[in-house]
VOZAVEX-813931 format. One record per residue: x, y, z of N, C-alpha, C in turn. Coordinates in steps of 0.02 Angstrom, whole numbers, plus 50000, padded with zeros to 5 digits. Example, Ala and Ser with C-alpha at 12.3 -4.5 7.8 and 13.67 -1.06 7.14 Angstrom:
506604971650390506154977550390506604983550390;506424988850354506844994750357506455000250394;
//
This chain:
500424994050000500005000050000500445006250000;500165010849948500605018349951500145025649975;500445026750036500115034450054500455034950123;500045038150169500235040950214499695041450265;499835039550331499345039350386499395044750427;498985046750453498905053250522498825050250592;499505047550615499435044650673499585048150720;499135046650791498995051250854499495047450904;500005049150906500495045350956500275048551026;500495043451073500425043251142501015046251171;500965044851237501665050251278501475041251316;502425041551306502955032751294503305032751247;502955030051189503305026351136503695029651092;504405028351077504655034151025504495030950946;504475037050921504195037350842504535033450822;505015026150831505115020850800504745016550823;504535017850877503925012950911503395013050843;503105019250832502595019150810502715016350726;503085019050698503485015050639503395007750640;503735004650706503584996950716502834995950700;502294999150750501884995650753501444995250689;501555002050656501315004150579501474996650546;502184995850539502424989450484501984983150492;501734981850566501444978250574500734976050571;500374983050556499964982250543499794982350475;500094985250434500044988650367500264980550337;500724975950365501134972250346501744972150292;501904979250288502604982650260503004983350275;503834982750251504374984350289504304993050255;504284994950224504315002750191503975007150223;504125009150295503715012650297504185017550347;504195025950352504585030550358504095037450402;504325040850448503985044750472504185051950456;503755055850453504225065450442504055067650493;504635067350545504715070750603504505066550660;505245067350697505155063350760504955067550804;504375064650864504195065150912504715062650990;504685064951025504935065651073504485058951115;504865056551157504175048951206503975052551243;504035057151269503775060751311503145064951272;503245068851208502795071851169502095067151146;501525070851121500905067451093500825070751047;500395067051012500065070550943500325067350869;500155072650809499995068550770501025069350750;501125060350702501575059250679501415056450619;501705059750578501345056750487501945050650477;501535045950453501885038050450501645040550363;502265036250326502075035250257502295028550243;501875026950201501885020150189502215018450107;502645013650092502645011750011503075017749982;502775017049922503075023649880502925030949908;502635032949963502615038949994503035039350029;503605034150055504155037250085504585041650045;504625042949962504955048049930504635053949951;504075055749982504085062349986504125064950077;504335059050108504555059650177504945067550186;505265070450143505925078450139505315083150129;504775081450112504465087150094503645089150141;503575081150168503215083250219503435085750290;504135084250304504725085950359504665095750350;504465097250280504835105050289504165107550293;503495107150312502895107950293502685112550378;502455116750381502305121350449502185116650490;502245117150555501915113950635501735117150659;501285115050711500785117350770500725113250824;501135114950861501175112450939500795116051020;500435114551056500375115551119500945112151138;501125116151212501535116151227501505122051321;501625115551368501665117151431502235120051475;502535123951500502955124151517503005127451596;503415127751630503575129651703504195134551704;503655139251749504345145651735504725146451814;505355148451817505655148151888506175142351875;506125137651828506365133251853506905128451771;507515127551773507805126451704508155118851709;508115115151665508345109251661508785108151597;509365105551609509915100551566509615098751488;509135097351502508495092551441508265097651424;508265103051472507535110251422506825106151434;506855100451446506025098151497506065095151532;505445092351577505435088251635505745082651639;506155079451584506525072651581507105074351610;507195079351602508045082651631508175083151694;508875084151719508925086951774508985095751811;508745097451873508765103451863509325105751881;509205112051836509905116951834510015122251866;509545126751879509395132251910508675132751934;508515137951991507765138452016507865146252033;507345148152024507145156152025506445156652030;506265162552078505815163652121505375167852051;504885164352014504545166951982503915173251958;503755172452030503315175152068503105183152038;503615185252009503685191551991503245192551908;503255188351897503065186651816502235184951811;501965192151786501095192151771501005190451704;500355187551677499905188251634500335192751571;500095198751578500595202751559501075205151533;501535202251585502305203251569502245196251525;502145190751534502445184551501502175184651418;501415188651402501285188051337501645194351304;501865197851346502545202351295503125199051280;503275194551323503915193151309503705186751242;503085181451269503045176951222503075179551166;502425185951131502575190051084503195191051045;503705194351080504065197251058504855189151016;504725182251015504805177750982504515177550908;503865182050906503625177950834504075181650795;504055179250733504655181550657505105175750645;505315180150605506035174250592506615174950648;506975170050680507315170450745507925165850723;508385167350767509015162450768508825158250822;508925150750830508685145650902509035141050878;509745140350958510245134850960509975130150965;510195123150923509805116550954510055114650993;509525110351049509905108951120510195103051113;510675102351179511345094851190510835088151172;510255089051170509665082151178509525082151094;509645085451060509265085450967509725079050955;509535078650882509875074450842510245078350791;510425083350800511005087450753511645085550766;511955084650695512535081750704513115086850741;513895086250767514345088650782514835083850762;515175087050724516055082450692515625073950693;514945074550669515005067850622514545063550694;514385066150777514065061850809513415067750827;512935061350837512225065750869512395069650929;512125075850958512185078451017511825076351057;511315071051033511095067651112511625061951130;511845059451087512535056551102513095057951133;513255063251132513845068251167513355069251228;512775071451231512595072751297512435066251355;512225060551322512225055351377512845055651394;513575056751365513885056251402514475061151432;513835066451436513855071551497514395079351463;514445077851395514645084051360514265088451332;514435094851333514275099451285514625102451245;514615105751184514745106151164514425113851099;514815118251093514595124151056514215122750987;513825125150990513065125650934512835130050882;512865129450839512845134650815512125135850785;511985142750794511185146250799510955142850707;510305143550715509975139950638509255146550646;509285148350582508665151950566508085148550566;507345151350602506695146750601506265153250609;505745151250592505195155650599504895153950644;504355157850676503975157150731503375161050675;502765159450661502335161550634501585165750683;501525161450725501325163550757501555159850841;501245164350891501585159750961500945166451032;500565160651038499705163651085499915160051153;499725164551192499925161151295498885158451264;498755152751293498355149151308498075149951371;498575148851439498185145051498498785151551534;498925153051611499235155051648499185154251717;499595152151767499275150851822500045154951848;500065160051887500635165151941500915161452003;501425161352003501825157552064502445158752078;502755150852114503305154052138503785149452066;503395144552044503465142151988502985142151974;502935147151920502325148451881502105143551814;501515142951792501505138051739501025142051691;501195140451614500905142751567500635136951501;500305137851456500255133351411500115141651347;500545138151286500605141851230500435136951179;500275140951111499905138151048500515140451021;500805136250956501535138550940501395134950839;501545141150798501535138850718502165139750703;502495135350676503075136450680503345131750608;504215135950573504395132150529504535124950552;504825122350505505295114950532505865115450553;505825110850584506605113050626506595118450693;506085119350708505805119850776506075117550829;506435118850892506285114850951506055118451009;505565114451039504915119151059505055119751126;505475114851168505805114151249506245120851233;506865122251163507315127551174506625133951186;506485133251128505885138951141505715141351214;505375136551256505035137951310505845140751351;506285136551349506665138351387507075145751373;507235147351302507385153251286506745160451322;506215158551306505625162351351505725165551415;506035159451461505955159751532506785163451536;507315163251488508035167451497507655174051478;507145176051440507135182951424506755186451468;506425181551510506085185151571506565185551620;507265183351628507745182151677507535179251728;507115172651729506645165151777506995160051762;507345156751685507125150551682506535147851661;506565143151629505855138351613505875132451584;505635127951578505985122351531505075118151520;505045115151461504465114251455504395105951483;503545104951494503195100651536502955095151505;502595097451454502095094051410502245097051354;502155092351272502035093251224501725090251193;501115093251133500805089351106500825091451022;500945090650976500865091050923500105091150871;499955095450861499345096650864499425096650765;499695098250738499635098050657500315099150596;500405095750579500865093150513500675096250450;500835102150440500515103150373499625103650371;499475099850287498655098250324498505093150383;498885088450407498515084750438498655084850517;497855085950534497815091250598497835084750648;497615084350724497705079350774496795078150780;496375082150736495735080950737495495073250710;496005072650641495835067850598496385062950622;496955060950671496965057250663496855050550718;497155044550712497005037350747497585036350796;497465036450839497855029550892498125025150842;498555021550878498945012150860498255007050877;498095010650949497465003950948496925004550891;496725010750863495925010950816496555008550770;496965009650744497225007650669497194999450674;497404996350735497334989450733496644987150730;496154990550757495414989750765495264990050688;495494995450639495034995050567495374991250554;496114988850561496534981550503495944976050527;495894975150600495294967350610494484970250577;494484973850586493764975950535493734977650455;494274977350442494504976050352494424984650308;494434988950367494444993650332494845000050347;495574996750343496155001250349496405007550288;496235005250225496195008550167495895013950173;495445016050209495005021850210495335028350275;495825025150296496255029650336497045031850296;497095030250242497665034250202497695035350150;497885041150166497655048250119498305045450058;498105046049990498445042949934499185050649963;499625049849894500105055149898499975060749868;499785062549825499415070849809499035072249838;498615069749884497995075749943498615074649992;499145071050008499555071350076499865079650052;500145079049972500505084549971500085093049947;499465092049947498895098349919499235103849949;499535104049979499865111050014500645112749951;500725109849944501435111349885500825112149819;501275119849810500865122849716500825114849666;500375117549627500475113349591500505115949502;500675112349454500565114449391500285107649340;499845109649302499515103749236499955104149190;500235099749170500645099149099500265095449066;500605094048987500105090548932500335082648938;500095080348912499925072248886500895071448856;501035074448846501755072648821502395076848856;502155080248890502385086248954502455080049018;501935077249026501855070349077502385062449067;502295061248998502935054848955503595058848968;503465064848971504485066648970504725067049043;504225070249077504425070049145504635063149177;504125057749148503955051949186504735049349157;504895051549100505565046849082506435053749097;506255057749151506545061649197506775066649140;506265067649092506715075649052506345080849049;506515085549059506385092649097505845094949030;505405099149055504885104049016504685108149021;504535112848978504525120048978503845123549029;503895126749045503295130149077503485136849073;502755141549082502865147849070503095151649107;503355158149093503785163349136503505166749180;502815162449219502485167749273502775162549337;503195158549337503365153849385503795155649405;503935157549481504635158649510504995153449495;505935153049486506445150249515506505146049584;506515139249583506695137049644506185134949686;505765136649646505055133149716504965126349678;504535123249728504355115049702503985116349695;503655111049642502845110449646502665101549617;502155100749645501625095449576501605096149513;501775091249499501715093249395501215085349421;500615088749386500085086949376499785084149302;499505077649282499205078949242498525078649217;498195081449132497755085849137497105083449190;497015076949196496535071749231496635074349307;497225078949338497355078849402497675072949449;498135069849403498345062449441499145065449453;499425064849529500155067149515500695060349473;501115067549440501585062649398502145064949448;502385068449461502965070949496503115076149552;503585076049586503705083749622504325083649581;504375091549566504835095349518504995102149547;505445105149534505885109149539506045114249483;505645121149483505315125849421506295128949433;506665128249389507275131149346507155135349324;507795138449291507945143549229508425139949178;508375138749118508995135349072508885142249021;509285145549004509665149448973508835155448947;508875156748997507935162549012507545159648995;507255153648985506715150749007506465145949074;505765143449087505615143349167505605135249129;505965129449152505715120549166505585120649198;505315114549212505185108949269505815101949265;506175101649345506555100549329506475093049387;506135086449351506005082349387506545080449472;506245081849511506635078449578506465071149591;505525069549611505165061949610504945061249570;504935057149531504455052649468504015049149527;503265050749530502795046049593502465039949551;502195042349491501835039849450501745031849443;501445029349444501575019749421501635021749355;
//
């Protein structure tokens, strides 16, 4: 089977868990997730199945939307409650108020170090690797957007607690976040809870548990929970080429399209029926705009 599922992970299992249990139900070894979840985190994790693991890079760069709990006064190693603590500060001082100016003043485009716990490489090893065993090591800042970022919930203390709504590019990390928050209030903070609330289109409304996905495989109607690969990707532009615009692509040679197409964006090359043939890559070859095949999806 080829597409992609909207699975509602639990707080436990890490997103190879859920991978496992996918293969097993789906009864596939091919099957690939865009974007790991944290065991501690919930919400949705897009599993793709079959020939939708080629577009695994492109649902990875697709906006997020996370809730997201955090505790102010108080900073941990981890940047959340898995960690150990690092510092404590009397929070108490920090209103309503003051905290949605400061949350505010995050949205845009921002520089945010990834923390000792990511999976970003250093000289070739993961930094959660270096950090189990008890190093750190200098980081260097990565551009992300913050699109939007709303205080939700607030409760005033001596460790105060908040819950925020957070839209954000890829490549997000939402513990630095909280914890960068609580340095600009000069508290500390490190986050509590996370839940992942939406992937692109697919929100945490629409999707299943591990147990209902095993529940429709014994009720024979698992097919009706994954979404083929062009409605997974409806958010990437798309363009119609012709009946022989579609044979050249499919046999990877580039085709002309017109000069109202930016440089450098991807899109769907579509054909006229609306069936995807490819994701492509709109060029320039000597002032005119191609399409410059990246996936052939097509059977």
């Amino acid at each position: 089977m080829d597409g992609v599922v909207n699975v509602r992970k639990g707080s436990g299992p890490t997103s190879h868990d859920v991978v496992y249990d996918i293969r097993r139900i789906f009864g596939q070894k091919r099957v690939g997730h865009a974007g790991t979840l944290d065991p501690m985190a919930t919400g949705v994790l897009v599993v793709c199945l079959g020939r939708a693991t080629r577009i695994v890079e492109y649902l990875m760069g697709t906006p997020k939307e996370y809730i997201a709990r955090m505790v102010l006064g108080q900073s941990t190693d981890s940047e959340d409650s898995t960690g150990g603590i690092t510092s404590e500060t009397d929070a108490s001082f920090v209103t309503r108020e003051v905290l949605e100016t400061a949350v505010k003043s995050f949205v845009g485009e921002i520089i945010q170090v990834p923390p000792m716990v990511s999976a970003v490489k250093h000289e070739g090893q993961r930094l959660y690797k270096l950090a189990r065993q008890g190093k750190s090591v200098e980081r260097e800042g990565r551009k992300i957007t913050i699109y939007s970022l709303d205080l939700l919930d607030f409760a005033p203390g001596n460790q105060a607690q908040a819950q925020i709504r957070v839209e954000c590019s890829s490549g997000t990390y939402i513990r630095t976040l909280c914890s960068d928050i609580g340095d600009r209030l000069g508290c500390g903070a490190h986050m509590s809870a996370l839940e992942r609330t939406r992937v692109g289109s697919f929100t945490i409304e629409k999707s299943l548990t591990i147990d209902q996905l095993y529940t429709a495989k014994d009720e024979g109607h698992l097919g009706s929970f994954v979404s083929d690969i062009n409605t997974a990707l409806e958010g990437m532009p798309s363009i119609v080429v012709s009946e022989q615009g579609a044979d050249d692509i499919q046999h990877g040679r580039m085709v002309a399209v017109g000069s109202e197409y930016k440089t450098g964006i991807t899109v769907r090359a579509l054909s006229d029926d609306g069936n995807l043939i490819a994701v492509c890559e709109v060029a320039d070859l000597d002032g005119s705009r191609i399409l410059k095949p990246r996936k052939v999806l097509s059977v």
